[in-house]
C-alpha positions, 0 to 999 in steps of 0.5 A, spaced: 910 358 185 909 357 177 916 358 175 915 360 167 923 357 166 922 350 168 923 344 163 918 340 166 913 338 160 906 341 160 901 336 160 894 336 160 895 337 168 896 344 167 890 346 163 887 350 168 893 354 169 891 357 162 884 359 162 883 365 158 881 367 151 887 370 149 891 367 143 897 366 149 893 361 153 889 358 146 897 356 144 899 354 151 893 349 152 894 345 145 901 345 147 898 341 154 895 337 150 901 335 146 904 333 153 912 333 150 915 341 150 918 344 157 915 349 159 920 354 159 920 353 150 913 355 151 915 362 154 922 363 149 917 361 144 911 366 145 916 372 147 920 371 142 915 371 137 911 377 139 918 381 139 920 379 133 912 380 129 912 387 132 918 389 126 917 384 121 911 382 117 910 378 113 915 373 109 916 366 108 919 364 116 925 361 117 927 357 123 933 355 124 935 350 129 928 350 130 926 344 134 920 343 135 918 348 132 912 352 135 917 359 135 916 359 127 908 356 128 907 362 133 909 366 128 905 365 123 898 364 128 901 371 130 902 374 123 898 369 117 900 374 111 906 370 112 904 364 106 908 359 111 914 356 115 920 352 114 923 348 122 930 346 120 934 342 124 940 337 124 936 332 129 928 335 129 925 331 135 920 327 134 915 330 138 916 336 134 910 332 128 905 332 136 906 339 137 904 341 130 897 336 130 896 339 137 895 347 134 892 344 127 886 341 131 885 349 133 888 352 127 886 348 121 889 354 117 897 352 119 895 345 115 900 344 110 904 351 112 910 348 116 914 344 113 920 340 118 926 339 115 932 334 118 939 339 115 944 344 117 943 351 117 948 352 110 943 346 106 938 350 106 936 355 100 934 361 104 930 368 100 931 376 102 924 376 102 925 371 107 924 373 116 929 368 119 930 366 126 933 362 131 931 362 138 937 360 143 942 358 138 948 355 141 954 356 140 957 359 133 950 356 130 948 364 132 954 366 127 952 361 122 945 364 123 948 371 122 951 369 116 947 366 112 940 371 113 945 376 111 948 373 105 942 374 101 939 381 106 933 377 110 930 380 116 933 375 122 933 375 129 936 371 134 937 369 141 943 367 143 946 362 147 952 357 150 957 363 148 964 360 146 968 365 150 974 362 148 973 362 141 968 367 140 969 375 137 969 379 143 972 384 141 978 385 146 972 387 151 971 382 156 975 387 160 970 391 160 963 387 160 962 379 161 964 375 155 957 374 152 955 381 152 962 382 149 961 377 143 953 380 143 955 387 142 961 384 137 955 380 133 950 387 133 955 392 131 958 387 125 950 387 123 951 395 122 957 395 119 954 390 115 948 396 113 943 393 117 938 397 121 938 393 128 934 393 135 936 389 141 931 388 147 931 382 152 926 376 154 924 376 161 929 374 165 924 368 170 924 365 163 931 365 160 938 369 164 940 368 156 935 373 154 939 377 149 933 378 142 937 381 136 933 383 130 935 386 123 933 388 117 937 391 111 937 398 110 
């Protein structure tokens, strides 16, 4: 069994379980090549890019707590009217610079598009015009996420995760429902008193369990 949510590292090994043309397997074969991301980040990376550019065209990107940066990377193979992409993350891996070199050798245009930054999230000068995203962003970092796209009305989507149910906003509805999905219902509800317009969709629960997508947009 190929289980999709396995942190085992691809390598080269694994090329032949990616054999197509499709810009799916073109992405997961440079990533081999690159021999340093688990598998499991492929598939959140991939199913999150293609939900998110389904919305949102267009846009510098904006990853934060990015890692190694292959969400935002995707997004730009996915989208290219997006002009490029800033990884933010308080302790980039140095592996991150290995997955970039690895998709330029099969796409030369994300030359000088990506650029890796080593801060927190409330250092960096976002725009509206911006799309910002975080992909299992742990803890309160979905809140601060929240918090900083929508003080200057960015589109944004999250994938939250490592809820803090002792410190989190649940709502008083944990009674009703689990206390992530309270704190989740919470976060997309404020978005909507906030006067964004919001879509919630899940990942495949074989790649992730946390696998709640929330998008928005201003209104």
């Amino acid at each position: 069994m190929f289980s999709r949510s396995a942190r085992g590292r691809l390598t080269d090994k694994d090329l032949g379980r990616f054999p197509d043309d499709t810009l799916f397997h073109r992405v997961a074969r440079a990533v081999c090549h690159a021999g340093c991301l688990p598998r499991k980040e492929l598939y959140e990376s991939w199913e999150m890019a293609r939900r998110v550019r389904r919305r949102f065209r267009g846009g510098r990107v904006i990853d934060l707590g990015g890692g190694h940066g292959l969400l935002a990377q995707t997004m730009l193979l996915l989208d290219d009217s997006s002009p490029n992409a800033l990884v933010v993350d308080p302790a980039p891996p140095a592996s991150g610079a290995r997955v970039h070199d690895a998709l330029v050798q099969d796409w030369p245009r994300l030359a000088g598009r990506v650029t890796f930054v080593a801060s927190a999230v409330e250092d960096v000068e976002l725009l509206g015009t911006d799309v910002v995203v975080s992909c299992h962003a742990c803890g309160s970092l979905t809140d601060r996420v929240l918090q900083r796209a929508v003080a200057v009305r960015a589109r944004l989507a999250v994938l939250p995760c490592c809820h803090d149910l002792g410190r989190g906003d649940s709502g008083h509805l944990s009674g009703w429902v689990d206390g992530s999905v309270a704190i989740d219902i919470v976060r997309a509800m404020r978005l909507t008193e906030q006067g964004y317009c919001i879509w919630t969709q899940a990942l495949p629960a074989d790649i992730t369990t946390k696998n709640r997508l929330l998008l928005g947009a201003p209104l």
